[in-house]
N, C-alpha and C positions, 0 to 999 in steps of 0.2 A: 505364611501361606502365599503372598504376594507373591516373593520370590519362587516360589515353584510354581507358579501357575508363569512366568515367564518362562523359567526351563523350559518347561513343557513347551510354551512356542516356541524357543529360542532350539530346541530339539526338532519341534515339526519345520521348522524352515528350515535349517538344512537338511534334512533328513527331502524334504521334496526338492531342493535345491538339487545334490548331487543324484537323485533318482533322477528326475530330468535330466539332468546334462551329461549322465551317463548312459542313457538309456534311449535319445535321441541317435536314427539313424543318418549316417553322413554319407554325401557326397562325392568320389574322386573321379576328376577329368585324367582319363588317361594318359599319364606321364606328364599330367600337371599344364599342359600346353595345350589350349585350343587348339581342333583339328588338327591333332597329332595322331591319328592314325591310319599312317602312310607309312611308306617303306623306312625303317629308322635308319641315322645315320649309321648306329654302330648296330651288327645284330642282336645283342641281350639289350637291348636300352629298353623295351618296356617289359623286361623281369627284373632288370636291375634297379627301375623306379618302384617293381611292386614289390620287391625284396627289402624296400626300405619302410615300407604303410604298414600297419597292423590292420587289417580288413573283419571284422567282424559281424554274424549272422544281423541282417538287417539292413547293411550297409547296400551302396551302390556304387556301381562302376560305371562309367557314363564314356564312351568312344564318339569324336565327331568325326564325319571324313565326306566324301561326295559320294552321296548315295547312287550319282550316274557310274562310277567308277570304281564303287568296293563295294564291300559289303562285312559286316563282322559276323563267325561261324563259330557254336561253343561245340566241343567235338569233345570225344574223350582222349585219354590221354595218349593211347597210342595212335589214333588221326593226327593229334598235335606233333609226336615226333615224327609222322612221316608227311606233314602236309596233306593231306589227305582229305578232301573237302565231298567226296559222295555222300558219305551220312553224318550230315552235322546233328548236334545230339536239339539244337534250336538252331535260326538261321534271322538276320537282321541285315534289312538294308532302308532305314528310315534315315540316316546320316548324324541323327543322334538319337546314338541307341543309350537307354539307361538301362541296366541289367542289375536283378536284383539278388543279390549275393544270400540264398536262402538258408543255407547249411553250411556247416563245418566241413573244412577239406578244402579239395583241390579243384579250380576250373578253368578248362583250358580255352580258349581261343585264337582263332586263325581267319587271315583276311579271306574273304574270296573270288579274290580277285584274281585272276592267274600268273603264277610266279613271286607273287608279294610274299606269303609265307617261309617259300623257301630261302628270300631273302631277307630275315627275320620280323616280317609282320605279324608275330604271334606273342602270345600274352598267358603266362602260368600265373592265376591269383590263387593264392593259399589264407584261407578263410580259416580265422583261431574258432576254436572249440568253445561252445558255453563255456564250461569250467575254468578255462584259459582266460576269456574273453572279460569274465563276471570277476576276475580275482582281485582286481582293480576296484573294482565296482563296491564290491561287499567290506572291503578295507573302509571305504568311504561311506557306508549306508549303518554305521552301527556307532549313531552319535556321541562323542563325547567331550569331555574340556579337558584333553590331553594336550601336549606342548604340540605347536605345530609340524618338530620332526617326526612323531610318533603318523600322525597323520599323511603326510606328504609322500608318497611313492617313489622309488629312484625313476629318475627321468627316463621314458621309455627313448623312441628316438625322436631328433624332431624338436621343438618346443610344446609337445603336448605336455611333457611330463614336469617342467618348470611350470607350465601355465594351471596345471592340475595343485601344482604345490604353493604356488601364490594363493590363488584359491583360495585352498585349504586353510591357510593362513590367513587367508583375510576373515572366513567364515568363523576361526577359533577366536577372532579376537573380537567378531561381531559377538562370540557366542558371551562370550567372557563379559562383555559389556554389557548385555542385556540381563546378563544372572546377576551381576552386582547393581546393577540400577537400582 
């Protein structure tokens, strides 16, 4: 009886472990660099940085720039391919703007500043799907004392997906320790 009334914790703490730390919404400074959003040096460089993030419902995106001198404008997709700042679908000029990534899909944005855009100040984030987003998540929410590779996900991009499998690892052999105590 001893022993299973530990499982049982030894189930409840990670089981709120990877809830938390799955389910906590994050952060990204646009393209990684303080007040980076100004004219970039190359034109894709802030698709090419968000092509690299997995962005999920909840998350935010956060642009610092001088609010005397730009502005960030989320537009649909076809304002986005033509620069086209008359009807932005929101419009921000606080200097840091946090925007809150509410839904699955695509969202555009564009400087509005005159000219910035067309010389690539614009920004396509693609926000994963529940389904997508959660696959991750449900791997790791269904506790048990399998070997750590069973547990550990192939590395998405990044250091998330080693730091998720360390993790993982560390949690299997906390778990392992407390069942046999």
């Amino acid at each position: 009886m001893k022993n299973y009334n530990y499982s049982l914790l030894a189930y409840f703490v990670i089981f709120s472990f990877f809830t938390k730390c799955f389910s906590e919404a994050r952060e990204f400074i646009v393209d990684g660099k303080e007040n980076s959003w100004k004219i970039p040096s190359s034109p894709d460089e802030f698709n090419k940085w968000a092509e690299k993030t997995r962005f999920r419902i909840g998350d935010y995106i956060v642009l610092n720039y001088d609010p005397k001198s730009d502005s960030v404008l989320q537009v649909n997709e076809e304002d986005y391919n033509n620069c086209n700042k008359a009807q932005p679908i929101k419009s921000y000029q606080d200097g840091v703007t946090k925007i809150l990534l509410d839904k699955s899909g695509p969202f555009f944005f564009i400087s509005g500043a005159n000219g910035h855009c067309e010389k690539g100040q614009k920004l396509n984030v693609r926000v994963l799907s529940p389904k997508h987003s959660s696959s991750t998540r449900v791997e790791f929410l269904a506790p048990t004392l399998a070997p750590a590779p069973a547990l550990a996900p192939a590395p998405e991009s990044g250091s998330s997906g080693m730091k998720v499998g360390i993790i993982g690892g560390f949690i299997v052999m906390l778990a392992s320790f407390i069942v046999l105590a």
